[in-house]
PDB file of N, CA, C and O in Angstrom, chain B, residues numbered from 101:
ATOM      1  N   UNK B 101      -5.740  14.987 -26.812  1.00  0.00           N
ATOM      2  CA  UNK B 101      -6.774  14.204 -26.166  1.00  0.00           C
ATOM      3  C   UNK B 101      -6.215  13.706 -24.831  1.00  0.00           C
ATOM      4  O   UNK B 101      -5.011  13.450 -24.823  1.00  0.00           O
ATOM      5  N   UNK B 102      -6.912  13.528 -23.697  1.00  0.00           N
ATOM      6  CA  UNK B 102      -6.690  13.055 -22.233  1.00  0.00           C
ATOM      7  C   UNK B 102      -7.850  12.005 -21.911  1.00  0.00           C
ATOM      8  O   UNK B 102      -8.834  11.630 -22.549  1.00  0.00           O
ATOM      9  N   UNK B 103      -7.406  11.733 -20.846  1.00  0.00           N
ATOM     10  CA  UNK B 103      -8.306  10.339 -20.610  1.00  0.00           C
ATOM     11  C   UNK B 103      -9.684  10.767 -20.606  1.00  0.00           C
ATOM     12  O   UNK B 103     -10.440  10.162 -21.365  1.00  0.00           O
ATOM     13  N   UNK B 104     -10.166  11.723 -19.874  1.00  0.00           N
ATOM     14  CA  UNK B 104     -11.662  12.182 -20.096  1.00  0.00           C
ATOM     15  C   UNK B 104     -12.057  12.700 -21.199  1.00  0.00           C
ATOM     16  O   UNK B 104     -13.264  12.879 -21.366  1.00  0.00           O
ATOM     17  N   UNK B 105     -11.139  13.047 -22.179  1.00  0.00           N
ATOM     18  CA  UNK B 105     -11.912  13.398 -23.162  1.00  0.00           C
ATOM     19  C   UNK B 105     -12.267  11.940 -23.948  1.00  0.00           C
ATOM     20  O   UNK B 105     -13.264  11.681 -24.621  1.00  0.00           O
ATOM     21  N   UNK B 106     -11.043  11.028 -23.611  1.00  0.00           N
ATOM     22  CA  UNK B 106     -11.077   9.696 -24.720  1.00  0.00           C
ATOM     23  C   UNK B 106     -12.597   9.370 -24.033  1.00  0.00           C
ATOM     24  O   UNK B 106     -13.454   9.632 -24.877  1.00  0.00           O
ATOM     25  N   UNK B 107     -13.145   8.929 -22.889  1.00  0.00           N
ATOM     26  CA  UNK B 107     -13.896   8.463 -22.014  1.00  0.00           C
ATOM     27  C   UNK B 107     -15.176   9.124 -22.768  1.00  0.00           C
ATOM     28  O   UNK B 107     -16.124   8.514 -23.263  1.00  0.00           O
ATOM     29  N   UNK B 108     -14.991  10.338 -22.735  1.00  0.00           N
ATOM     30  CA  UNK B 108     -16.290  11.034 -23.513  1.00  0.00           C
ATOM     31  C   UNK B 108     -16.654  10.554 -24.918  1.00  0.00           C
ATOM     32  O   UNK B 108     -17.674  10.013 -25.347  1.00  0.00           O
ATOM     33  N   UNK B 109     -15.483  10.924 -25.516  1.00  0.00           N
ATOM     34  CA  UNK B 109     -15.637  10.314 -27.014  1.00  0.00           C
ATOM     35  C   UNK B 109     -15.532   8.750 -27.201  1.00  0.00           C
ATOM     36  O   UNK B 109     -15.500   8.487 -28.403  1.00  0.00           O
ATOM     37  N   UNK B 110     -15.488   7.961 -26.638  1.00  0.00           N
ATOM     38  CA  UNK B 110     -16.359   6.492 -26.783  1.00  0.00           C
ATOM     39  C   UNK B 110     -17.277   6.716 -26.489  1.00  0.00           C
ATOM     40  O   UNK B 110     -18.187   6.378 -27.247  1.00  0.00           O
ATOM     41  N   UNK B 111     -17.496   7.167 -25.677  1.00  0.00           N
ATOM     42  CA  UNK B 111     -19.078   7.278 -25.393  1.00  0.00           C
ATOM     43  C   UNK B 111     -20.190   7.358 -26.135  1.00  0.00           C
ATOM     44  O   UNK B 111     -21.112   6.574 -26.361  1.00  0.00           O
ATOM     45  N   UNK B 112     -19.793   9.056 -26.661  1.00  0.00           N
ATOM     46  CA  UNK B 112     -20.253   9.720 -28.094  1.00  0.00           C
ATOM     47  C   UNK B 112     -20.640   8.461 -29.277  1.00  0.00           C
ATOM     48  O   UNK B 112     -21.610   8.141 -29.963  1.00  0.00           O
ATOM     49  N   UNK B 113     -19.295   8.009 -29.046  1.00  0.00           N
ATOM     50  CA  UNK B 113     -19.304   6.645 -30.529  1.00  0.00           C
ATOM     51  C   UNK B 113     -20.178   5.551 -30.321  1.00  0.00           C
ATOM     52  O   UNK B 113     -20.316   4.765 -31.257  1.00  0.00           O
ATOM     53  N   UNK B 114     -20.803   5.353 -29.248  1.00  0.00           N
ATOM     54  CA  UNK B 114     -21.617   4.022 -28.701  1.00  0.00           C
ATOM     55  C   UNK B 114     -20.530   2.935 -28.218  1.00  0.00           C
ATOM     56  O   UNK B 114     -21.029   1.830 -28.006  1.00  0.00           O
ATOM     57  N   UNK B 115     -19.633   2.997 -28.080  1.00  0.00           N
ATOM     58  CA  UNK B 115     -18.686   1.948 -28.204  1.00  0.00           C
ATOM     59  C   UNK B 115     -19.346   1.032 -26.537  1.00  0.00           C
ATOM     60  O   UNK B 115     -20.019   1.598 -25.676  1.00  0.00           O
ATOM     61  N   UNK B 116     -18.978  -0.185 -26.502  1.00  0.00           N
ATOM     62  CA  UNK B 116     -19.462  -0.681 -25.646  1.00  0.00           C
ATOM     63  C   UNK B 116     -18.255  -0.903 -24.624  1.00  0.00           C
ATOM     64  O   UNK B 116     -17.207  -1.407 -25.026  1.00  0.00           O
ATOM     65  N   UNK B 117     -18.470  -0.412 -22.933  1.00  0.00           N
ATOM     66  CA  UNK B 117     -17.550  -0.259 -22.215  1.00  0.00           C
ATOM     67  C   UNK B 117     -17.173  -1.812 -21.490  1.00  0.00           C
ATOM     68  O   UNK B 117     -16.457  -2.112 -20.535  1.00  0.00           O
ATOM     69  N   UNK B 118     -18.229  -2.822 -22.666  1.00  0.00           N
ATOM     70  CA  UNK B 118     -17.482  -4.282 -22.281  1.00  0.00           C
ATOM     71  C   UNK B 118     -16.451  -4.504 -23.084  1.00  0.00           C
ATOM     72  O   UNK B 118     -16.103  -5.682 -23.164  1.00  0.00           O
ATOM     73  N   UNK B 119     -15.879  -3.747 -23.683  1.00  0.00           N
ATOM     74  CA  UNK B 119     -14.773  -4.164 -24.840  1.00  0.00           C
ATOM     75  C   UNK B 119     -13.305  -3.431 -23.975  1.00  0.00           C
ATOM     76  O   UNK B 119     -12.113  -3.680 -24.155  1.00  0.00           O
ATOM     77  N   UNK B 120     -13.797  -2.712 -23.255  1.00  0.00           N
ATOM     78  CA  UNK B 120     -12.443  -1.813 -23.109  1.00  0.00           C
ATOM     79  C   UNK B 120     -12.520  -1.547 -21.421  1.00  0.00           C
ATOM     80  O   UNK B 120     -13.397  -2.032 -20.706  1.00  0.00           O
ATOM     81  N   UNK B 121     -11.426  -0.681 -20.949  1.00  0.00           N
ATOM     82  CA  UNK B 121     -11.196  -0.026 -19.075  1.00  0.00           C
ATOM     83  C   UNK B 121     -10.084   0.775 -19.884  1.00  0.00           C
ATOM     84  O   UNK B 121      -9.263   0.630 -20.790  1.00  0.00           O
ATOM     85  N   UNK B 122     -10.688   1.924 -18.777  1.00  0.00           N
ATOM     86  CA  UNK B 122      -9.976   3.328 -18.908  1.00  0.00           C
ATOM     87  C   UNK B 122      -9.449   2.931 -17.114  1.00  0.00           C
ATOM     88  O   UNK B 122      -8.764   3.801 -16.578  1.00  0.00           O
ATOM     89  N   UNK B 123      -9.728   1.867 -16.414  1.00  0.00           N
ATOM     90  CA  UNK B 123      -9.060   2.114 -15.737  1.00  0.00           C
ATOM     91  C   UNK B 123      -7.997   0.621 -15.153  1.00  0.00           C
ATOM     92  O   UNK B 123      -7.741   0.306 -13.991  1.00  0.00           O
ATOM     93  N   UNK B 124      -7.729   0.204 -15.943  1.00  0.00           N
ATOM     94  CA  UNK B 124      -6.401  -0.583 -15.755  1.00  0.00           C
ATOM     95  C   UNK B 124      -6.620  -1.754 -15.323  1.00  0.00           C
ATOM     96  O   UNK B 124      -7.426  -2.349 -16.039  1.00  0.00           O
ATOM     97  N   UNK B 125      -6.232  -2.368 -14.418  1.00  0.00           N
ATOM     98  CA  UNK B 125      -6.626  -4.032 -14.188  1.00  0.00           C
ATOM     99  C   UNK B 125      -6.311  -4.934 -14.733  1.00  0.00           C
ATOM    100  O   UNK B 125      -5.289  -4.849 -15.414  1.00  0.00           O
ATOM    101  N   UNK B 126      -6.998  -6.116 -14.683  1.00  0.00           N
ATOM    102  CA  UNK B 126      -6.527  -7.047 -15.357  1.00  0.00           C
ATOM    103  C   UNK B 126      -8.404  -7.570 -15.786  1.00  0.00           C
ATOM    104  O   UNK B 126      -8.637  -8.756 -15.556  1.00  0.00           O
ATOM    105  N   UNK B 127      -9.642  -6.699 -16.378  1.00  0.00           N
ATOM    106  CA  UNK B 127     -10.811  -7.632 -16.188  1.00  0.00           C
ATOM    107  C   UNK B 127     -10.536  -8.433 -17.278  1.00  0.00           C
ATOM    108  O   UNK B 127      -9.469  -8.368 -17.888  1.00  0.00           O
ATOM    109  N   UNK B 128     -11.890  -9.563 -17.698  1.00  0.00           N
ATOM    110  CA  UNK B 128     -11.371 -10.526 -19.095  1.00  0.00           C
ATOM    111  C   UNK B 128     -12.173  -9.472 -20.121  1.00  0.00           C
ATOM    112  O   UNK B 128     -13.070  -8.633 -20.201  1.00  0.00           O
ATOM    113  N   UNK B 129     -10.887 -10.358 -21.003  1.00  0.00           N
ATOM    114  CA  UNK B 129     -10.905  -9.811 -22.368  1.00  0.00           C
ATOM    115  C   UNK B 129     -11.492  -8.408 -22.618  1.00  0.00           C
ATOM    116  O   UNK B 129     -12.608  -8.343 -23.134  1.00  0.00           O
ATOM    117  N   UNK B 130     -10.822  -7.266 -22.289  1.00  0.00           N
ATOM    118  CA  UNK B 130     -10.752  -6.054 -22.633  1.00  0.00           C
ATOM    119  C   UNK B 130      -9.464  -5.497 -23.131  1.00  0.00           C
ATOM    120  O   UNK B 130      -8.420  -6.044 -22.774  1.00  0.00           O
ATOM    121  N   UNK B 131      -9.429  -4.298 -24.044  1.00  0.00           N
ATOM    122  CA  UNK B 131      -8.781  -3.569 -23.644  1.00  0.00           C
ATOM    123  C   UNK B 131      -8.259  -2.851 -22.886  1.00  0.00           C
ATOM    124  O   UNK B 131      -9.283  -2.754 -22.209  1.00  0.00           O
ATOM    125  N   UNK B 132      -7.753  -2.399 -22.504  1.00  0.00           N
ATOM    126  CA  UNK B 132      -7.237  -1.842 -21.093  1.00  0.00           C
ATOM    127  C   UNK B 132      -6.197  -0.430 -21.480  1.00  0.00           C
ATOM    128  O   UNK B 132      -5.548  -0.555 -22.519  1.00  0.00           O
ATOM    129  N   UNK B 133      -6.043   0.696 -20.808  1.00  0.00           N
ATOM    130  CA  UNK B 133      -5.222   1.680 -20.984  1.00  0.00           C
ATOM    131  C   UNK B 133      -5.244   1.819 -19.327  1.00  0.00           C
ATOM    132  O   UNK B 133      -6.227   1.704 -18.594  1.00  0.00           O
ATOM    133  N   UNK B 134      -4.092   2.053 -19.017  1.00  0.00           N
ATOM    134  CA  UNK B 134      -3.600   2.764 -17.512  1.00  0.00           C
ATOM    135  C   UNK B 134      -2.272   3.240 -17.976  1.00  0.00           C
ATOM    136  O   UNK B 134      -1.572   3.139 -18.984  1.00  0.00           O
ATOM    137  N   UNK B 135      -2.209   4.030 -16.335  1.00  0.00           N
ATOM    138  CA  UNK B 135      -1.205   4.848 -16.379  1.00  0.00           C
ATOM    139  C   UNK B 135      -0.432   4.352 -15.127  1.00  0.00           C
ATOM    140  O   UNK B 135      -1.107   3.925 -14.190  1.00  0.00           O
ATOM    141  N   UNK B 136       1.150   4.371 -15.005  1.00  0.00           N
ATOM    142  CA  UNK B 136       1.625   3.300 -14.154  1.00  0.00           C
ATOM    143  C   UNK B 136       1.786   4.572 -13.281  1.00  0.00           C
ATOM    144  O   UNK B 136       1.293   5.663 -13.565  1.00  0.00           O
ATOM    145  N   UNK B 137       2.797   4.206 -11.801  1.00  0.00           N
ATOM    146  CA  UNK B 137       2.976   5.198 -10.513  1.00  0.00           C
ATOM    147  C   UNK B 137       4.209   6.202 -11.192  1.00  0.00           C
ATOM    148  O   UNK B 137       4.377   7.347 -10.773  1.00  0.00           O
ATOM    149  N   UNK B 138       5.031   5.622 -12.277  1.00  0.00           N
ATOM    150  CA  UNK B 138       6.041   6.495 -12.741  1.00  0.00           C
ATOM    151  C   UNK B 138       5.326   7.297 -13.905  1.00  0.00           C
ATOM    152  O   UNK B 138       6.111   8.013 -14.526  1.00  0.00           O
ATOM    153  N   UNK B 139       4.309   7.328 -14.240  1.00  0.00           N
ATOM    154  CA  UNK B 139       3.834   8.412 -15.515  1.00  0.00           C
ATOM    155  C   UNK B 139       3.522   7.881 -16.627  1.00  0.00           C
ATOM    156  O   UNK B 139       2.760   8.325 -17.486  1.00  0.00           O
ATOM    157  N   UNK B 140       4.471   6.335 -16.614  1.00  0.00           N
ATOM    158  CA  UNK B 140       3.986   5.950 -18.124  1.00  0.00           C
ATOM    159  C   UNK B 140       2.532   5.241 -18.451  1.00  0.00           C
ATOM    160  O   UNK B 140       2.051   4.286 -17.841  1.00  0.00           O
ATOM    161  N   UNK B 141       2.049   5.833 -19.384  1.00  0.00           N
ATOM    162  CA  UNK B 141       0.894   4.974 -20.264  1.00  0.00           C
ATOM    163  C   UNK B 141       1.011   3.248 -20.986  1.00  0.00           C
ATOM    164  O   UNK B 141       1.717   2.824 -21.900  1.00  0.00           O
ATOM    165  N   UNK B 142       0.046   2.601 -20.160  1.00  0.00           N
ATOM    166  CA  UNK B 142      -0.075   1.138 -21.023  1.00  0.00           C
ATOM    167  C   UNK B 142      -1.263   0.960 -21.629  1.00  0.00           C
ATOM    168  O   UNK B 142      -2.398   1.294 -21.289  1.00  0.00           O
ATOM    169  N   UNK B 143      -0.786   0.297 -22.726  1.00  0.00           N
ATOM    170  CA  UNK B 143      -1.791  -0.182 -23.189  1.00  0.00           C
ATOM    171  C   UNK B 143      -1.476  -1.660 -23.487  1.00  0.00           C
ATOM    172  O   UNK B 143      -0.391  -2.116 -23.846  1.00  0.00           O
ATOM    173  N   UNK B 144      -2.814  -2.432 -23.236  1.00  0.00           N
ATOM    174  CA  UNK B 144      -3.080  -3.758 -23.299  1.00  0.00           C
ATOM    175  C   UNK B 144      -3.861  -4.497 -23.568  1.00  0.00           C
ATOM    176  O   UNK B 144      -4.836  -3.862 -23.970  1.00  0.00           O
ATOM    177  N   UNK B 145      -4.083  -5.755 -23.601  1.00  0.00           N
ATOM    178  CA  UNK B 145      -5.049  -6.133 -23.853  1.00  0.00           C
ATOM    179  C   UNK B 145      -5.161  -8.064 -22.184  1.00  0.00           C
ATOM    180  O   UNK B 145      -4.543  -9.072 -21.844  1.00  0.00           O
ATOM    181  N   UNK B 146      -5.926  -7.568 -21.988  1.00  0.00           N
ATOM    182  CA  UNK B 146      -6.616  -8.035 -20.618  1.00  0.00           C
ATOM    183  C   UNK B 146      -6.928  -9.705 -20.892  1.00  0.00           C
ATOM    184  O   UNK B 146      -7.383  -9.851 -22.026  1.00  0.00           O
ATOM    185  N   UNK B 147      -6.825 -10.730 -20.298  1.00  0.00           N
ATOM    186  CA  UNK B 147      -7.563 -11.946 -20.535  1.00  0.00           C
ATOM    187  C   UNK B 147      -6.590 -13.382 -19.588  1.00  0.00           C
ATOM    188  O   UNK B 147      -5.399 -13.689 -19.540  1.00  0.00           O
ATOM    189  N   UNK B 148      -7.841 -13.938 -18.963  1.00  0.00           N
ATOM    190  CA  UNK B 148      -7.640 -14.772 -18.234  1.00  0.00           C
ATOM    191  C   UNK B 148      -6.430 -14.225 -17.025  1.00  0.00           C
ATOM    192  O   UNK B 148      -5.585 -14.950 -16.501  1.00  0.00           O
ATOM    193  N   UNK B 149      -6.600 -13.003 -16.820  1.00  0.00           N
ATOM    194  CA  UNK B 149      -5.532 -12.287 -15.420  1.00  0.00           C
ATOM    195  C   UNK B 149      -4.717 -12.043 -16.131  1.00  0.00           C
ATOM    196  O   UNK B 149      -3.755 -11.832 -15.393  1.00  0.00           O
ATOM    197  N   UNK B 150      -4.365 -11.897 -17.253  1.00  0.00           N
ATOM    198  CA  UNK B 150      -2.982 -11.782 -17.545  1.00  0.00           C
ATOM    199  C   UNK B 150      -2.730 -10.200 -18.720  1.00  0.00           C
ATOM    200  O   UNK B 150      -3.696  -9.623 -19.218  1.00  0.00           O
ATOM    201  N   UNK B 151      -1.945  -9.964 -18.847  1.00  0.00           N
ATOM    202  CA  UNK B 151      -2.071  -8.628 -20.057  1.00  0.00           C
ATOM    203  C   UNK B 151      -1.104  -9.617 -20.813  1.00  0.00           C
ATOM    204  O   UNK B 151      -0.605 -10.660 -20.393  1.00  0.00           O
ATOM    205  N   UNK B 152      -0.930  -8.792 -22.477  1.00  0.00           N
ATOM    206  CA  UNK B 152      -0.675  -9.437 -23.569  1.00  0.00           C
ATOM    207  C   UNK B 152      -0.878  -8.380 -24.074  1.00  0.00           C
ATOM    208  O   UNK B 152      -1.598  -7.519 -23.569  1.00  0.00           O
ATOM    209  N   UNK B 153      -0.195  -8.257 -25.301  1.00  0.00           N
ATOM    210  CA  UNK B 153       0.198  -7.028 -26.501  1.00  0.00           C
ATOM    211  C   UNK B 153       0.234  -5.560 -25.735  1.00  0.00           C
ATOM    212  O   UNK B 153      -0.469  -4.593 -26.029  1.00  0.00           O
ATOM    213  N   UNK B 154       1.019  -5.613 -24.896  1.00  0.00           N
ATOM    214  CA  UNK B 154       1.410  -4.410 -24.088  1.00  0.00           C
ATOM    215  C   UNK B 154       2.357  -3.452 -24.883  1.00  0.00           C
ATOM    216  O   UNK B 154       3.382  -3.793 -25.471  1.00  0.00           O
ATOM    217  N   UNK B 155       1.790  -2.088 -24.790  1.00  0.00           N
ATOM    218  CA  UNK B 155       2.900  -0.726 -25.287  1.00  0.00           C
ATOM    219  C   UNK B 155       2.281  -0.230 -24.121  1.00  0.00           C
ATOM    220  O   UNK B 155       1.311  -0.428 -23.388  1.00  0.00           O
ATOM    221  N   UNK B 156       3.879   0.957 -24.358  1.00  0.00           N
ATOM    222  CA  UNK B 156       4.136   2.522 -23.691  1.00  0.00           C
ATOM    223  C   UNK B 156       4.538   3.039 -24.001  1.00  0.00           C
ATOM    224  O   UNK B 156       5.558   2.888 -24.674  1.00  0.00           O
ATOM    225  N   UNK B 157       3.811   4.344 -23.614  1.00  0.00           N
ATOM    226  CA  UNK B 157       3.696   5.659 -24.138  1.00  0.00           C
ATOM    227  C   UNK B 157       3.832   6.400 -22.628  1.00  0.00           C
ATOM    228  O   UNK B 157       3.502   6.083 -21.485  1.00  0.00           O
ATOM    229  N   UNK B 158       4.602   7.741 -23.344  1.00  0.00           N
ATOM    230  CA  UNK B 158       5.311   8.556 -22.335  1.00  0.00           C
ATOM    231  C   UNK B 158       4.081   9.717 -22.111  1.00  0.00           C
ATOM    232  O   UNK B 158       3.773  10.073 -20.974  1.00  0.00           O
ATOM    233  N   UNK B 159       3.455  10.233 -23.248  1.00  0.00           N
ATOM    234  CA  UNK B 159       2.219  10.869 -23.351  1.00  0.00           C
ATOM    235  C   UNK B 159       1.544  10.585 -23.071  1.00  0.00           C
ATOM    236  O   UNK B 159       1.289   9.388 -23.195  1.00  0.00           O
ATOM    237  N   UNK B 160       0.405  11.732 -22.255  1.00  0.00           N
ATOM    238  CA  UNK B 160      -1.071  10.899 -22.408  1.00  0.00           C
ATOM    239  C   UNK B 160      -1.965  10.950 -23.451  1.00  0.00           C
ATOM    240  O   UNK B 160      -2.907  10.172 -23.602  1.00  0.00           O
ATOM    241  N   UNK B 161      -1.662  11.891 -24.192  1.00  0.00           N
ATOM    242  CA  UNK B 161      -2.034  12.278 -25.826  1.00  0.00           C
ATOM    243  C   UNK B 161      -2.262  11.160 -26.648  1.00  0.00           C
ATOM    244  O   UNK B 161      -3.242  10.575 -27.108  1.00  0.00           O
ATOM    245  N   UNK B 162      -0.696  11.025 -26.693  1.00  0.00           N
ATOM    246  CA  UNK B 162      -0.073   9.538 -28.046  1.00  0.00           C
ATOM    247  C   UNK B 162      -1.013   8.083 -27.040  1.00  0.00           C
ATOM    248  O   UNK B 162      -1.625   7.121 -27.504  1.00  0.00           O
ATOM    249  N   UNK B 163      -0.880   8.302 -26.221  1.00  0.00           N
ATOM    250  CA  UNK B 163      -1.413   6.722 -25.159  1.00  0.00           C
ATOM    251  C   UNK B 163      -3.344   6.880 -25.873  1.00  0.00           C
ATOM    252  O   UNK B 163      -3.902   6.040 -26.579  1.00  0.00           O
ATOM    253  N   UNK B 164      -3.756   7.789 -25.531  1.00  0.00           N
ATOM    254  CA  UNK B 164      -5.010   8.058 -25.641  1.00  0.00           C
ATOM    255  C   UNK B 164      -5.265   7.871 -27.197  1.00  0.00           C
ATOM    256  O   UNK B 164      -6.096   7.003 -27.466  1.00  0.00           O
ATOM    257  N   UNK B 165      -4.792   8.420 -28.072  1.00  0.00           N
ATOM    258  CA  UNK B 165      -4.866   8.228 -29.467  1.00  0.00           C
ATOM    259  C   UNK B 165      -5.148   7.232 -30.059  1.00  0.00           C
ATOM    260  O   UNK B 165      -6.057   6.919 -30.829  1.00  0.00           O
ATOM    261  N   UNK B 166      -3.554   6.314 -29.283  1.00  0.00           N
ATOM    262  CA  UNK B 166      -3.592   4.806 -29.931  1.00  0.00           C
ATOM    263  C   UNK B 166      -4.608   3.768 -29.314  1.00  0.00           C
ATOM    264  O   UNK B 166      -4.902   2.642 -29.717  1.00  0.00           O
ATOM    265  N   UNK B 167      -4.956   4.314 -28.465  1.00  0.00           N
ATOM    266  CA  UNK B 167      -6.167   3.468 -27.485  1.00  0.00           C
ATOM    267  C   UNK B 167      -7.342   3.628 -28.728  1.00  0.00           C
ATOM    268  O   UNK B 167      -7.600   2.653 -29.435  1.00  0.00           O
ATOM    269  N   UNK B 168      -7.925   4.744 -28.898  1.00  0.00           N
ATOM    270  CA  UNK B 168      -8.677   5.179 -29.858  1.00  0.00           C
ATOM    271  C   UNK B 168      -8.837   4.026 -31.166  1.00  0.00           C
ATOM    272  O   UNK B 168      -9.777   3.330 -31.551  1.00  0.00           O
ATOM    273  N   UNK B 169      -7.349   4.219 -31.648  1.00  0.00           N
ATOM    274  CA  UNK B 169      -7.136   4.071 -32.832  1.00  0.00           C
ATOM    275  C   UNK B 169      -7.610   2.444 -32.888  1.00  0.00           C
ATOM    276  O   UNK B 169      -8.533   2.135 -33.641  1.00  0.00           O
ATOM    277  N   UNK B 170      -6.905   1.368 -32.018  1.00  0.00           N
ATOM    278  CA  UNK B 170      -6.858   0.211 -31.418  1.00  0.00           C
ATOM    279  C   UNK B 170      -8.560  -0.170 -31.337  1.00  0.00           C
ATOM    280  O   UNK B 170      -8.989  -1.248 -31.748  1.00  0.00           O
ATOM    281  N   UNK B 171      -9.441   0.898 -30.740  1.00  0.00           N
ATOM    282  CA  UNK B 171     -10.464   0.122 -30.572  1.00  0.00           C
ATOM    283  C   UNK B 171     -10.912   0.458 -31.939  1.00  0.00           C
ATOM    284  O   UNK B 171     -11.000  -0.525 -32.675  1.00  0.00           O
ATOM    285  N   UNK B 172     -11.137   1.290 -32.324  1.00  0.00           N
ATOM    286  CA  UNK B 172     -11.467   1.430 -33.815  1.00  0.00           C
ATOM    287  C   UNK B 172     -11.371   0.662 -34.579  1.00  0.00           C
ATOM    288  O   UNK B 172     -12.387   0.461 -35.244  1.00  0.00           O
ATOM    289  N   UNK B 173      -9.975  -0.274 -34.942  1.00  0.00           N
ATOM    290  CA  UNK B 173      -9.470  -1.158 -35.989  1.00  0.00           C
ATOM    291  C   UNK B 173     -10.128  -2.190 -35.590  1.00  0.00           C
ATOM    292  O   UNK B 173     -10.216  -2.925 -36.574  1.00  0.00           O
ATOM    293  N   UNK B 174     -10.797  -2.811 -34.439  1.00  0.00           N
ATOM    294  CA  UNK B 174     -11.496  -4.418 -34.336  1.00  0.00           C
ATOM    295  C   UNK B 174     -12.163  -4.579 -34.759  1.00  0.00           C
ATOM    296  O   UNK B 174     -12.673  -5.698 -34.704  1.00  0.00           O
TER     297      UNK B 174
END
């Protein structure tokens, strides 16, 4: 899976694109996945400017997955 496919498949799922960003930032209270200037994948979670429960991933596969997986489990 890659970012456009993840992008597609929320979609597919109805998921609401106020819960989450495929593209990085800091908006409130989302999830968040970006990809930094060196390659690596974050994932986070967004609120009041700040990120919190941050991983990385070297893949965009494994990054995309657990993004998946993450919004799934709430």
């Amino acid at each position: 899976m890659n970012l456009e496919s993840l992008r597609v498949h929320l979609n597919n799922l109805g998921i609401s694109k106020s819960r989450y960003s495929l593209d990085g930032g800091v908006p409130n209270e989302k999830l968040c996945l970006e990809v930094s200037e060196n390659g690596t994948w974050h994932i986070y979670y967004s609120e009041r400017g700040g990120k919190t429960t941050m991983s990385y991933w070297l893949e965009e596969s494994a990054a995309c997955q657990e993004f998946l997986k993450l919004l799934l489990s709430e």
